[in-house]
C-alpha positions as CSV (number, residue, x, y, z in Angstrom):
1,X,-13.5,-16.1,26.1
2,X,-10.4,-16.6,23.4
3,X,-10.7,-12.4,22.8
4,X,-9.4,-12.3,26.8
5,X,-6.5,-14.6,26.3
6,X,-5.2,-13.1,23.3
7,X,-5.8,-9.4,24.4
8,X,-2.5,-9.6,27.0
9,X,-0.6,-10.9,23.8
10,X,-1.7,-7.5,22.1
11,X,-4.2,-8.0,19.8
12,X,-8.2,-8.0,19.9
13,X,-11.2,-9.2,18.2
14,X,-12.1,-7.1,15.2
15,X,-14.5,-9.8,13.6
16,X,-17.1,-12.8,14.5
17,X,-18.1,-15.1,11.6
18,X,-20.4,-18.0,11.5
19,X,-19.1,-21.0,9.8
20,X,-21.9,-23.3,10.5
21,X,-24.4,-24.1,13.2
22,X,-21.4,-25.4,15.0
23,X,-18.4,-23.3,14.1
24,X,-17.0,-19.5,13.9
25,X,-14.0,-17.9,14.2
26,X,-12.1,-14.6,15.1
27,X,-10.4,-12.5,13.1
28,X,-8.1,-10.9,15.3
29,X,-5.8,-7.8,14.8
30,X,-2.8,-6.1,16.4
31,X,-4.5,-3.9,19.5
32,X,-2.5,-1.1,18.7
33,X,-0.5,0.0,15.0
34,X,2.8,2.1,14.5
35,X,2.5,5.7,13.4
36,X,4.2,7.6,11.0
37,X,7.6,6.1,9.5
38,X,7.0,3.2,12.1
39,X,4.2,2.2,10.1
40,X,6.0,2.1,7.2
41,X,8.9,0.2,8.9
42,X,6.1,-1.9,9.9
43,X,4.9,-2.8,6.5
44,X,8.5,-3.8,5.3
45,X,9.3,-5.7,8.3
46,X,9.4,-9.7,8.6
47,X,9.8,-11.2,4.9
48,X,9.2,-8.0,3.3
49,X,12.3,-6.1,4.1
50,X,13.7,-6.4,0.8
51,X,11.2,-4.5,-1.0
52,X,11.9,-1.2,1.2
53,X,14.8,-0.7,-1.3
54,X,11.7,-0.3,-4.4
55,X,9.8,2.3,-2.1
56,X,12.5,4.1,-1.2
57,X,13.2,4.6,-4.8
58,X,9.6,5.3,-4.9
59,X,9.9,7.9,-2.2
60,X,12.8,9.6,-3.9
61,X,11.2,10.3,-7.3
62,X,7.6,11.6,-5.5
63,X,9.3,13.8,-3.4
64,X,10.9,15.4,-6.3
65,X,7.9,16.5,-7.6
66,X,7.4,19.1,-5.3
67,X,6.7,20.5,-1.7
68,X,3.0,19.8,-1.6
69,X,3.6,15.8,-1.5
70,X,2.7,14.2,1.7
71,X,3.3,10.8,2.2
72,X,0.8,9.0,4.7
73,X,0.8,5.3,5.9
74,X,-2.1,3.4,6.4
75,X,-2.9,-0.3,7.8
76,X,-3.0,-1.8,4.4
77,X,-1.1,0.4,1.8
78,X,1.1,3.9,1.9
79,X,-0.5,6.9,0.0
80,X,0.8,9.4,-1.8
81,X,-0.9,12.5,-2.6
82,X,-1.1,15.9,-2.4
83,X,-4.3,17.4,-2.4
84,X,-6.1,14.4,-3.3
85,X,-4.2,10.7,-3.3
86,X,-2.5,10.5,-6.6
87,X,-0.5,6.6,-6.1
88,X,-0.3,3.7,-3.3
89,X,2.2,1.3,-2.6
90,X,1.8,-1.8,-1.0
91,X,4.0,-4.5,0.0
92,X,2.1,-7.5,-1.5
93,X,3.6,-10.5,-1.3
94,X,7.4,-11.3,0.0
95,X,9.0,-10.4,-3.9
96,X,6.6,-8.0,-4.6
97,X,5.5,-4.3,-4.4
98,X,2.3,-3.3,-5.9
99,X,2.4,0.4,-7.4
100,X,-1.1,1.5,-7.7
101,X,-1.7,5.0,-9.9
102,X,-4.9,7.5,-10.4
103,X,-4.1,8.0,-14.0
104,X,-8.3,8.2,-15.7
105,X,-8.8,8.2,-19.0
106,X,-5.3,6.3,-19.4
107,X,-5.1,3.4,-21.1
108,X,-3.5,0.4,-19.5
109,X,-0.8,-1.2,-21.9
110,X,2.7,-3.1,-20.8
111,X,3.7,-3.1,-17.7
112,X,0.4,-0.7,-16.5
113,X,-2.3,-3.1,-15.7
114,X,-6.0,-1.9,-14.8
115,X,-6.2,-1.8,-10.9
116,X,-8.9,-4.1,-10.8
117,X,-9.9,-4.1,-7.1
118,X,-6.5,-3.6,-5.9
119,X,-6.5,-0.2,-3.7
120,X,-8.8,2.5,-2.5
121,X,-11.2,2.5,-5.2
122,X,-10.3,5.3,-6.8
123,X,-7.0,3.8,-8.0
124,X,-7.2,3.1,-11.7
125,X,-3.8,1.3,-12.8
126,X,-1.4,-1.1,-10.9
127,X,2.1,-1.9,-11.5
128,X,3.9,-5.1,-10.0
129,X,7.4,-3.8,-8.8
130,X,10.3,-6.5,-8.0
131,X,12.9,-4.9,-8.0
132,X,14.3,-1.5,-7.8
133,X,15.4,-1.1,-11.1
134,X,11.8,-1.5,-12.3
135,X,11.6,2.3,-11.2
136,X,12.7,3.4,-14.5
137,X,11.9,6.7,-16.4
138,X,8.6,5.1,-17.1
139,X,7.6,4.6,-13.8
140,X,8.6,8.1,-12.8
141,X,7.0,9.5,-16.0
142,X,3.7,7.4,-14.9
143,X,4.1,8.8,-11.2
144,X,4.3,12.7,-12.5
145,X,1.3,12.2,-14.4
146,X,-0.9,11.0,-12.0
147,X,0.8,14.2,-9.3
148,X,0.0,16.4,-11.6
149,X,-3.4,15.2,-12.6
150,X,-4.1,15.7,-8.4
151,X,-3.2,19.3,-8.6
């Protein structure tokens, strides 16, 4: 069985699918993920390490909000919230990091795009970071609002 061989190699099976009456395949993922900051490292490793520089500018403006943020990494995207999630980021492609925000009842306009099915659902607005001088004022004014509309 392939799910055997590959399972030494650290990674197993998550997924059958049927192609046709002939064909499937396996989706296959790592057996085992990082924790903690190693997650994140994980998510800005490989091609991605130069978008760390636009989340830790990210990080920086968050945590100044105030002592109640918690920052907690997940498989496919790093939340921020507080006592509910109030922002995502995710490492998208190789030049980009996607910003998503809880901001309802705002409307999208510039740079804040609707967060179509980008996120956890409940993420309303997306932002397409490339660089860290993209985390302007505006940003940080975009990221308070949603914080504060967690509290």
């Amino acid at each position: 069985m392939l799910w055997r061989a590959v399972e030494p190699a650290g990674y197993q099976a998550v997924m059958q699918v049927s192609l046709d009456d002939t064909w499937s395949a396996l989706r296959f993922k790592p057996a085992t993920l990082p924790t903690g900051e190693a997650l994140v490292d994980w998510h800005f490793s490989g091609n991605k390490t130069g978008l760390r520089v636009i989340y830790d500018k990210l990080v920086n403006a968050v945590n100044a909000f105030g002592q109640d943020v918690r920052i907690k990494p997940r498989q496919s995207y790093i939340v921020f919230g507080r006592r509910v999630h109030f922002a995502l980021a995710a490492p998208s492609t190789p030049n980009r990091l996607d910003l998503g925000l809880r901001l309802p009842g705002v409307e999208p306009v510039g740079r804040l795009q609707p967060a179509g099915s980008f996120g956890s659902g409940s993420v309303t607005h997306r932002l397409a970071l490339t660089s860290p001088e993209q985390v302007d004022q505006e940003v940080c004014d975009w990221l308070q609002a949603a914080y504060q509309a967690a509290g």
